[in-house]
Structure formats: C-alpha cells, structure tokens
N, C-alpha and C positions, 0 to 999 in steps of 0.2 A: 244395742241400746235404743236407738231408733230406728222406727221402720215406715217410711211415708209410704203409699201406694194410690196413685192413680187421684194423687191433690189437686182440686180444682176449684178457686176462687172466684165467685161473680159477684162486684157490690153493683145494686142497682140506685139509681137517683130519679125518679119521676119513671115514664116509662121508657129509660135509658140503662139499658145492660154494658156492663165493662167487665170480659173477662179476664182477672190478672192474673191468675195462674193456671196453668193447663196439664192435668194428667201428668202431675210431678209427682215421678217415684223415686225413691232413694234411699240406703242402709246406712247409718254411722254405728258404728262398731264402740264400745267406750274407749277410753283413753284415745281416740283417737283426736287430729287437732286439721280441723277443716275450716275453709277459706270459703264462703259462697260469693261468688264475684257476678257484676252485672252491672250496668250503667243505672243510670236515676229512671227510673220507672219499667222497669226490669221486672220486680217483682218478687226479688228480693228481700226486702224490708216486710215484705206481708207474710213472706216467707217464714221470716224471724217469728213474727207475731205468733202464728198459729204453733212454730217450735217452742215458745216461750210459755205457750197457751193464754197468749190475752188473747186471739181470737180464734173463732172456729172455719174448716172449710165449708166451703158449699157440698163438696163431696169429694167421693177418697176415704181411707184408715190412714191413722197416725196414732201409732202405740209407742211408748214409752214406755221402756225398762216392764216392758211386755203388756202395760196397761193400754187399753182404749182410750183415747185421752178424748173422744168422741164420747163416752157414753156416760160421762161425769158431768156431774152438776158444777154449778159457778164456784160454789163455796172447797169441793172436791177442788176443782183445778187451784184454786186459791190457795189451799193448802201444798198444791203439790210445787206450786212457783216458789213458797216460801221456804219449803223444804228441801227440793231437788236440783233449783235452777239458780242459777245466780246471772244477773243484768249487768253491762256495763257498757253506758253510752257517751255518745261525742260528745254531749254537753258537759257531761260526769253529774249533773242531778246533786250536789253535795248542798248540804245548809251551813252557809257561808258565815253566818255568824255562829257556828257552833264548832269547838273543837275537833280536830282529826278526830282524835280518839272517839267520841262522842256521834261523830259522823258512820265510824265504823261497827259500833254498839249499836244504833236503831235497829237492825232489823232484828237483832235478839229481844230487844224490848218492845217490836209489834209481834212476836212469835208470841211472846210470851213463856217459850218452851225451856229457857233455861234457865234457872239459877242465879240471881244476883250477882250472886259472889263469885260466878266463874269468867259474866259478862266481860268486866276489862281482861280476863288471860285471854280469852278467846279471842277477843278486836285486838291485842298486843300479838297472836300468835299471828292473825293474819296480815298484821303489817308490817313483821317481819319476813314473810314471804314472800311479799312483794320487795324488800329491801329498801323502804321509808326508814329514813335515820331517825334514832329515837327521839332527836334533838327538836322533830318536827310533829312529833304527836300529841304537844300540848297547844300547837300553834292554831289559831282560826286558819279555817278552809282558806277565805278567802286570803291568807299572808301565804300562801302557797305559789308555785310557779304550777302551767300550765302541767306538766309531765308529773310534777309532785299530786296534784289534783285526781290525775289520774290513777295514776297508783294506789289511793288511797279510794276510789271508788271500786277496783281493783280487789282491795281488801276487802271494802264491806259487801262485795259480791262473793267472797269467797269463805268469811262469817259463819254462815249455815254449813259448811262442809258440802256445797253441793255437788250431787253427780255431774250438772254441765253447767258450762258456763256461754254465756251465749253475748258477744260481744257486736256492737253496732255501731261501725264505723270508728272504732274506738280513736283513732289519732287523726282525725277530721281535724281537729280544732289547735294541733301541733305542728310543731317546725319538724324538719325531716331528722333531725337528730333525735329530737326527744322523743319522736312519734318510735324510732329504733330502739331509743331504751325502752319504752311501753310494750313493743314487738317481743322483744328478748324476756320481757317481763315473763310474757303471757307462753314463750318457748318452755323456760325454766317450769313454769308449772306444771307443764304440762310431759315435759321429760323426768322431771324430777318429782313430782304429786302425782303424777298419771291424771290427772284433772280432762277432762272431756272438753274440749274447746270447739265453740264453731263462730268463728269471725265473717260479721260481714264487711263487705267494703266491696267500690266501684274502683281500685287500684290495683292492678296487678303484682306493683313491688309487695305492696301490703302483702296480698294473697298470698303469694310466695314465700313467705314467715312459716306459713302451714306445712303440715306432711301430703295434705289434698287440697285439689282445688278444684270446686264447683260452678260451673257460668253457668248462669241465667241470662236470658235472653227474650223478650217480650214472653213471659211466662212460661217458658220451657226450659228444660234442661239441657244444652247444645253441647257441653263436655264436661267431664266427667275426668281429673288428670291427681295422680300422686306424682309427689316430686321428691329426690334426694337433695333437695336444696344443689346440687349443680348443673340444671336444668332439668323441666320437665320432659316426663314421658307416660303416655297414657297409658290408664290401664288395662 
C-alpha cells in the first residue's frame, strides 16, 4: 500500500540547511497496524506529514496504493487526503460548540461527495465503531470527557471509509486508562475493519498496541520490529 524509497527532508531558513529525514525507505502492506516511534525531533512527525501528503520530500518516491504521490498537483493530493486518508490528532481538532454528530458529518459536507440523506447513516455508522454510546451523540463536543473526544475524532476520521488512517500522537492529551481504551479502539479497527493504521508516538507502551514498530532516530530508520504483542522480536 505504501512504498517510501530513499526519503529525504531538508527545510532551509536563511542560508541555514536542516536535514530532518535521511534516505528513509520503508513498505506498509494494507491492513497492516504500525507504530512509528522516535523522541521529539526525531523526524517523525514530518514523516506523518509527507505520509498524509500535506507535505512533499526534498527527494526520494512515495507511491500510494501504487500512485506517485510526487507527481500530483495540490488539488490531486487534496483529493486524495479527503478520500483515502483519515487524520486523528492529540488535540482531536473537534468544534466544541457543535454536536458529536455534527462534528463527525463535516468532512462529508466539505467532500461534497455524498448524498444528504445518507450523511447522518454514515457519522452514526462510524460512531458506532468506535463504540461512542448513543446517549452522547447529541451531546456538544465540548460536554464530552477527554477519551469520549477522541473517539469521536476517531469517527470523523473514519467517515470517508478510508484506506489509512494515520494517527499523531493520538493519547498525548489522556490519563493512561483512557489513552488504553483509544489503543484498543484503534486495535478493533483494525482487526475487525482491516483499516490500515500507522500511529505515531514517542512512547513505547503506546507502540506496542501495533503489530509493528518503527524507530526513528535523528532522521533515520535504526529498527525496524513486529511484535506478537508478548514481546518483540525483529524481523
């Protein structure tokens, strides 16, 4: 499903070069549910970016579901984030004075691709998958507990039906319980929808939720591990 090859990042500031990723190659297979781990400036996070396609590399292929994601225009890649990718971040991004439901409906209504009348089955079907009580999707975002928030950012990443879902830092902003129901969320998906997952996070326990786990490391890739969840073993 994706294929990096030989990714390499340099942002420049004046006549100051910083390069943050280096000659990062890598395959994610679909259904598969990967961890990419790395401390805070790692490289990681930029990583995301160019996987999500808000940004491009300096150099390197990155093909998606066998596309060139290099050789498209802004408005191409725009479609393809709206279509194939689904976001969910540590903040969760939601509009607090607008209802769950409402919250999980926008990105059908910036598609524009669907059907009025199918809009609410479709934000009901995904917030059921996430397993949001029904009692809480007429509730404002903001009367929500931090885990409920997520959850339902959750859904409206999951909305579009997309092939992956690309998760940042997702339980940064949660207690270590709740951050384990958002984990197990994103397992179920992914065992039970086949959903394509690639979580970042600078926590190992996190990582370790995944089937793989990927370190970065001042923009390299230093290992490369699947795990049967009872302890890792490289592959």
């Amino acid at each position: 499903m994706i294929n990096c090859q030989n990714i390499t990042k340099i942002y420049q500031s004046g006549n100051s070069l910083t390069t943050v990723l280096k000659d990062v190659s890598f395959e994610i297979k679909k259904g598969e549910f990967v961890a990419i781990i790395g401390p805070s400036g790692s490289g990681k996070s930029t990583l995301m970016h160019i996987l999500g396609a808000l940004d491009r590399p300096t150099s390197g292929s990155y093909f998606l579901d066998g596309k060139n994601m290099l050789e498209l225009s802004d408005d191409e890649l725009a479609s393809i984030r709206s279509q194939k990718i689904g976001f969910v971040f540590q903040s969760f991004n939601l509009l607090r004075r607008s209802t769950v439901l409402r919250n999980v409906i926008l990105p059908l209504v910036y598609d524009n691709k669907t059907p009025k009348n199918e809009r609410s089955g479709r934000a009901e079907k995904a917030l059921m998958a996430v397993g949001l009580d029904k009692d809480r999707w007429h509730h404002l975002s903001n009367q929500l507990s931090g885990g409920q928030m997520q959850r339902v950012a959750i859904a409206r990443a999951l909305v579009n039906d997309p092939d992956l879902i690309l998760a940042d830092e997702p339980t940064g902003n949660l207690d270590s319980k709740t951050g384990d129901i958002v984990l197990d969320t994103f397992q179920k998906l992914n065992q039970e929808k086949g959903h394509t997952i690639i979580l970042i996070t600078h926590e190992k326990y996190v990582a370790e939720h995944a089937d793989r786990m990927i370190e970065v490391k001042d923009g390299m890739i230093v290992s490369d591990k699947s795990s049967n969840h009872d302890g890792l073993k490289t592959k």
